[in-house]
N, CA, C and O atoms as a GROMACS GRO file, in nm:
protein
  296
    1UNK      N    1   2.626  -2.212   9.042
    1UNK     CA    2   2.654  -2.150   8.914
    1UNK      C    3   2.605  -2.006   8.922
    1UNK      O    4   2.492  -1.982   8.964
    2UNK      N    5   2.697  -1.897   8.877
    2UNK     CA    6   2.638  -1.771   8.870
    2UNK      C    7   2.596  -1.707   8.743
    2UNK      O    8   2.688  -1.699   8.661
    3UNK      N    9   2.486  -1.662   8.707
    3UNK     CA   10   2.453  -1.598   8.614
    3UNK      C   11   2.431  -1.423   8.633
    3UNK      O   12   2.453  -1.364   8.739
    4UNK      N   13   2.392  -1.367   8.527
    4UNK     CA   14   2.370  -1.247   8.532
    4UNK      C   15   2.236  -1.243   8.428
    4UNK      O   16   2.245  -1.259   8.307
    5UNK      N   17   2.121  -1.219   8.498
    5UNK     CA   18   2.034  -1.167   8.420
    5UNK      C   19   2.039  -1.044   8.365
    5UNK      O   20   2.074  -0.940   8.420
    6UNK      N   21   2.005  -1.060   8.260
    6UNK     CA   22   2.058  -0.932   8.201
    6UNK      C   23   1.883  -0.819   8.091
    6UNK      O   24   1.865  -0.701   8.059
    7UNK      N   25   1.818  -0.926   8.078
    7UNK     CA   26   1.657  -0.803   8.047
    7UNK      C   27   1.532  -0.899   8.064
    7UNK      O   28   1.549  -1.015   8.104
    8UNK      N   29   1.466  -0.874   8.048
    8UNK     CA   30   1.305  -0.913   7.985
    8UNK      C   31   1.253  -0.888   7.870
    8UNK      O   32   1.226  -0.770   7.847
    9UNK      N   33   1.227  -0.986   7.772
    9UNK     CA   34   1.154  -0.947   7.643
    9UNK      C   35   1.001  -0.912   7.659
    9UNK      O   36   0.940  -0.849   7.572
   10UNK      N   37   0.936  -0.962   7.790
   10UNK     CA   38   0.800  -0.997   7.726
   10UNK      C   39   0.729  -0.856   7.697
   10UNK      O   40   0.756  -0.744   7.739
   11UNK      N   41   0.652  -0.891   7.629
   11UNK     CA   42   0.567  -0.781   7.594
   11UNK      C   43   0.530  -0.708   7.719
   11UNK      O   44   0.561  -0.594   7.752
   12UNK      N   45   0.416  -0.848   7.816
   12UNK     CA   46   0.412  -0.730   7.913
   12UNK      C   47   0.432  -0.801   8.022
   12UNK      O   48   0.341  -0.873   8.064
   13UNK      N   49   0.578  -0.794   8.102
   13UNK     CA   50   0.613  -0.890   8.195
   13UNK      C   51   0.507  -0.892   8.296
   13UNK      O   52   0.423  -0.804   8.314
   14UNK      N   53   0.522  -1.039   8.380
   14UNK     CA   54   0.466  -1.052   8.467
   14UNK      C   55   0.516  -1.067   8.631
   14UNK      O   56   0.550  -1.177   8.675
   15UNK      N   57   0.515  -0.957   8.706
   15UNK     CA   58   0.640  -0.894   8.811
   15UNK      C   59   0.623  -1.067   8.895
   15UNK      O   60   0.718  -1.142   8.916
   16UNK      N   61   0.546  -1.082   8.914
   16UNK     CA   62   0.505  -1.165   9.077
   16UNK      C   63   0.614  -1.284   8.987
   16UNK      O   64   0.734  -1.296   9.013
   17UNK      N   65   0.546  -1.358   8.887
   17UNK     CA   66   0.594  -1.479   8.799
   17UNK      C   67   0.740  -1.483   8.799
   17UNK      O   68   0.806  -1.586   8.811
   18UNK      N   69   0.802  -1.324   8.780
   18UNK     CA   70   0.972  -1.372   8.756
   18UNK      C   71   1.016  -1.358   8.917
   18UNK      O   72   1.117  -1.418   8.954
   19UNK      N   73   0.940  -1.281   9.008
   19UNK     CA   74   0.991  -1.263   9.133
   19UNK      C   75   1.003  -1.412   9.186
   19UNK      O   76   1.110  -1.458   9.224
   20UNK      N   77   0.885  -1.484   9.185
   20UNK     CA   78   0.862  -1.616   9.224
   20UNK      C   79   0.971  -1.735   9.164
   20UNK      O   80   1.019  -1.838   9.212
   21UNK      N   81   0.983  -1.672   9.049
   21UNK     CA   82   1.108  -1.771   8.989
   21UNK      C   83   1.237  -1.731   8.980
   21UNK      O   84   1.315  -1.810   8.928
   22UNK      N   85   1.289  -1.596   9.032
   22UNK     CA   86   1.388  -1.572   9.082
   22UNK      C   87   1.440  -1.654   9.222
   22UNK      O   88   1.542  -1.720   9.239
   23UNK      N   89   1.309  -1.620   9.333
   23UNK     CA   90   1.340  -1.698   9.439
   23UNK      C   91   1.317  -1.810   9.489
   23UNK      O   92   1.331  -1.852   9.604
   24UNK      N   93   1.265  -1.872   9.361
   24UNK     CA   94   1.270  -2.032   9.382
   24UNK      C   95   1.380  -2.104   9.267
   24UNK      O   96   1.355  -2.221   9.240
   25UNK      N   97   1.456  -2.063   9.223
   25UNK     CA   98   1.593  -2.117   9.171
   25UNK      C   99   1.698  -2.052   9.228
   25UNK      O  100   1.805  -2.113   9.218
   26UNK      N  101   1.701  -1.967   9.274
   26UNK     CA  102   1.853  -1.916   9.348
   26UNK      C  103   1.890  -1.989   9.488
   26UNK      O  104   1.806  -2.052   9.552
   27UNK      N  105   1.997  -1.976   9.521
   27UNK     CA  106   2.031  -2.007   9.647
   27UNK      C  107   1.968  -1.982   9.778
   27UNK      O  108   1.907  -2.051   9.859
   28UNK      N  109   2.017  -1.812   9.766
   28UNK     CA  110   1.989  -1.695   9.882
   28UNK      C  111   1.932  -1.622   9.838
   28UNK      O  112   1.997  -1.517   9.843
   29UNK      N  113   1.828  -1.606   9.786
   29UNK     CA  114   1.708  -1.501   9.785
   29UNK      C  115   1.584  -1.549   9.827
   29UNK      O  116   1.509  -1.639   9.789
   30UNK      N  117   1.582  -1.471   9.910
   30UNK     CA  118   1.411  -1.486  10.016
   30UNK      C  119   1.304  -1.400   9.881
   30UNK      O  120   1.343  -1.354   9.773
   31UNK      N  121   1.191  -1.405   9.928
   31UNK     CA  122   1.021  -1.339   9.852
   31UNK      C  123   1.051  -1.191   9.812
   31UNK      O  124   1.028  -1.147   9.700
   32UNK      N  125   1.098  -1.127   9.904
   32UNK     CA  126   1.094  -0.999   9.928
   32UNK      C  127   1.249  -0.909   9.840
   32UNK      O  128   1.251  -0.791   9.802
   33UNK      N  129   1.342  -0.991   9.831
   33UNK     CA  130   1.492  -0.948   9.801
   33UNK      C  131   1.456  -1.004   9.638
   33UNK      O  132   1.508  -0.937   9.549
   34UNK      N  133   1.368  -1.125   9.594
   34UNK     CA  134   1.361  -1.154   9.473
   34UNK      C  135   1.262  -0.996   9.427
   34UNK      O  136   1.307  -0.916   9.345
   35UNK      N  137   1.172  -0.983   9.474
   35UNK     CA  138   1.067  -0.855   9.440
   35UNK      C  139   1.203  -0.723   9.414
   35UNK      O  140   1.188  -0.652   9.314
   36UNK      N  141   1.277  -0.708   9.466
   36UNK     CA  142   1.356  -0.592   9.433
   36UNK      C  143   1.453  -0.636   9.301
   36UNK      O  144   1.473  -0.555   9.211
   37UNK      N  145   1.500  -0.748   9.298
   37UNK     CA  146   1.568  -0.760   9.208
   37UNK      C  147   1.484  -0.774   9.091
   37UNK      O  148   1.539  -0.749   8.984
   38UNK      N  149   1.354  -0.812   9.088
   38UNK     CA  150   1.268  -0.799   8.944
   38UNK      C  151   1.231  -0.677   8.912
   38UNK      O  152   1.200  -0.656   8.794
   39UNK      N  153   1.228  -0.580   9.000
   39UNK     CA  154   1.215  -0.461   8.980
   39UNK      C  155   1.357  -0.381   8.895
   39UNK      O  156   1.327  -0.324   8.790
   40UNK      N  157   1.450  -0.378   8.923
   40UNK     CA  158   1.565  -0.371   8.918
   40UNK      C  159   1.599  -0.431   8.752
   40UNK      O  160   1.628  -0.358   8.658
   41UNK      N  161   1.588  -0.571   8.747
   41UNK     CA  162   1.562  -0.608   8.640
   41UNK      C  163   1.488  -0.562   8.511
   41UNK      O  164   1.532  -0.561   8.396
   42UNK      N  165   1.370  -0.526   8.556
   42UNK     CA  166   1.248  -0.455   8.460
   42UNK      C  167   1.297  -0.311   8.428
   42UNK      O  168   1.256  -0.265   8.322
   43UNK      N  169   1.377  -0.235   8.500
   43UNK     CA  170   1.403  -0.140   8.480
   43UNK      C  171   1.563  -0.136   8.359
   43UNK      O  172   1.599  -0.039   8.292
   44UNK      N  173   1.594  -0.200   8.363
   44UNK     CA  174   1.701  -0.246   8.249
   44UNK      C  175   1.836  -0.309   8.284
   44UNK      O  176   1.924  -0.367   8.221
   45UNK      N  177   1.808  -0.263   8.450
   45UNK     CA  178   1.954  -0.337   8.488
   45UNK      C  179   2.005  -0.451   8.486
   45UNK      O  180   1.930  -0.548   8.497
   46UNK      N  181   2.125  -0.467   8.473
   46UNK     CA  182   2.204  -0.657   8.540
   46UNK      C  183   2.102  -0.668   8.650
   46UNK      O  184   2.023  -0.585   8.696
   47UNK      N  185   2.131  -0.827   8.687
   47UNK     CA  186   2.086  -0.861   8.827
   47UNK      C  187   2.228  -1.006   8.828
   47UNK      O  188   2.264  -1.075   8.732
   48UNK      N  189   2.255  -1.009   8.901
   48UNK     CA  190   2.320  -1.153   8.916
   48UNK      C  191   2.286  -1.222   9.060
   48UNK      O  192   2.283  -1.172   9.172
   49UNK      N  193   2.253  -1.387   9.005
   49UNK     CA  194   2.149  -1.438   9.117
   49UNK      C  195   2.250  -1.591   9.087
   49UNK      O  196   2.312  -1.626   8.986
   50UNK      N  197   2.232  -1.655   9.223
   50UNK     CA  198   2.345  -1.805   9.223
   50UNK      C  199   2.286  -1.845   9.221
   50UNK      O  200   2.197  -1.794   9.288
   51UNK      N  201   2.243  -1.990   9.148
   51UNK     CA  202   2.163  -2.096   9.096
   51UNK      C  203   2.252  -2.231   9.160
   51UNK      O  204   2.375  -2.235   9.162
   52UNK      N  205   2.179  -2.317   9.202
   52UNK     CA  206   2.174  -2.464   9.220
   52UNK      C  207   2.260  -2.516   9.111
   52UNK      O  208   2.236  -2.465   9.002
   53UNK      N  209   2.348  -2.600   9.112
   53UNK     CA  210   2.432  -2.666   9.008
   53UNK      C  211   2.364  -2.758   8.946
   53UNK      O  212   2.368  -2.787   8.827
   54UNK      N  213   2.272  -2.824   9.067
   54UNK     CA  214   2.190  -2.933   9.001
   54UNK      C  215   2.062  -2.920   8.935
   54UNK      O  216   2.017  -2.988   8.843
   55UNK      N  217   2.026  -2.850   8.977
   55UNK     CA  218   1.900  -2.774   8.913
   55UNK      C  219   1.945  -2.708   8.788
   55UNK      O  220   1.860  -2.689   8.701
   56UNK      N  221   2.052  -2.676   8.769
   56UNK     CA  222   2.055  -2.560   8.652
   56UNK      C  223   1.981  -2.571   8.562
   56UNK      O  224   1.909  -2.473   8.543
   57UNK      N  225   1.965  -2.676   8.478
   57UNK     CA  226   1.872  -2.674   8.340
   57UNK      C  227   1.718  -2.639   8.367
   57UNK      O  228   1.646  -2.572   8.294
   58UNK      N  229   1.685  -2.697   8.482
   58UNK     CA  230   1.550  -2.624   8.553
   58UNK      C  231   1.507  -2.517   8.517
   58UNK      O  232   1.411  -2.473   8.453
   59UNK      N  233   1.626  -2.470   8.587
   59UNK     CA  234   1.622  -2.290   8.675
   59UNK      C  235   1.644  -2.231   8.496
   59UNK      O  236   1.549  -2.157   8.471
   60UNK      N  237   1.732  -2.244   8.380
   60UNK     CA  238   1.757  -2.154   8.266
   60UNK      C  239   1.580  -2.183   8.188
   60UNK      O  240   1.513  -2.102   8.124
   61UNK      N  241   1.553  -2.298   8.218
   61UNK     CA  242   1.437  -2.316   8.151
   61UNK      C  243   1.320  -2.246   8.174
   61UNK      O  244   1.232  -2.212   8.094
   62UNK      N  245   1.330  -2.228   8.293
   62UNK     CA  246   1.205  -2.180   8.386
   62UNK      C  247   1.265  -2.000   8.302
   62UNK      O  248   1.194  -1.952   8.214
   63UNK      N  249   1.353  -1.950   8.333
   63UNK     CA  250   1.408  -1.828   8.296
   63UNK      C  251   1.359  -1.769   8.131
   63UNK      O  252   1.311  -1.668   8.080
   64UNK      N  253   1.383  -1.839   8.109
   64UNK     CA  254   1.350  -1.865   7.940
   64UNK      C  255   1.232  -1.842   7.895
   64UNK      O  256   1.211  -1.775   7.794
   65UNK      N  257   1.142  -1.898   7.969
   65UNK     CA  258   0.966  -1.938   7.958
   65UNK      C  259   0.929  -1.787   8.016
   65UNK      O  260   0.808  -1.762   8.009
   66UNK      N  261   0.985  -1.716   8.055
   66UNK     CA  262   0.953  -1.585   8.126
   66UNK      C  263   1.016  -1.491   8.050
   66UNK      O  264   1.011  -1.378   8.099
   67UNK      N  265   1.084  -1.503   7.926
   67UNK     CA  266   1.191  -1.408   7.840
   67UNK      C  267   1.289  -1.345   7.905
   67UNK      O  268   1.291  -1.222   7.897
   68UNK      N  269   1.367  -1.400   7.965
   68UNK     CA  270   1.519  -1.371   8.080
   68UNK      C  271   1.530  -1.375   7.998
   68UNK      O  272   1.450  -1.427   7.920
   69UNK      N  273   1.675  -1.303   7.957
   69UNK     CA  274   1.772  -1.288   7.901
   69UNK      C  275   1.885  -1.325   7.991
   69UNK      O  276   1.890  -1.252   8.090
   70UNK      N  277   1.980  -1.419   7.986
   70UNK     CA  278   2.077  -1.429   8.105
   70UNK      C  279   2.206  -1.479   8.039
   70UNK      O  280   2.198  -1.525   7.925
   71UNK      N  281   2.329  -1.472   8.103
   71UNK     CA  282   2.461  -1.502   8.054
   71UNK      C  283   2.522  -1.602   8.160
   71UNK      O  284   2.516  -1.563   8.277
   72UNK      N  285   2.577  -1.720   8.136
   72UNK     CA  286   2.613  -1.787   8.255
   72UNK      C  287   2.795  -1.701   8.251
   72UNK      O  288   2.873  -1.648   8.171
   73UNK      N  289   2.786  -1.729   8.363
   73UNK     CA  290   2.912  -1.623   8.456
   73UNK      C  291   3.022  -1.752   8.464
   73UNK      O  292   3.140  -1.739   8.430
   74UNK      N  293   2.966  -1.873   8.512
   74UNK     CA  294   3.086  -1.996   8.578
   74UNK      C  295   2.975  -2.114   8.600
   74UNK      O  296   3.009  -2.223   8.646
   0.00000   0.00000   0.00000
């Protein structure tokens, strides 16, 4: 399933926490490629990251608990 993250609410995000949960619900993102895309993220941009089909409710939950903002794509 593809999504597009699209911001962060939290007051005061926590980089490592969404990096870590970027690259432990996506497909293909290694430690290091999740760290750029939270960066990327924090700065206001899209990010779009492929999620597990089976996992999904996991992975939006986990997203959620961190103030993602995300749009499912498919």
């Amino acid at each position: 399933m593809q999504i597009n993250l699209l911001s962060c609410d939290a007051q005061r995000p926590d980089k490592r926490a969404i990096a870590r949960c970027i690259s432990e619900v996506s497909t293909n993102i290694d430690d290091s490629l999740a760290r750029e895309l939270t960066d990327i993220l924090l700065e206001g941009d899209p990010v779009d990251i492929e999620i597990d089909g089976g996992n999904s409710s996991s992975a939006l939950r986990a997203l959620r608990k961190l103030n993602i903002d995300y749009e499912i794509v498919e």
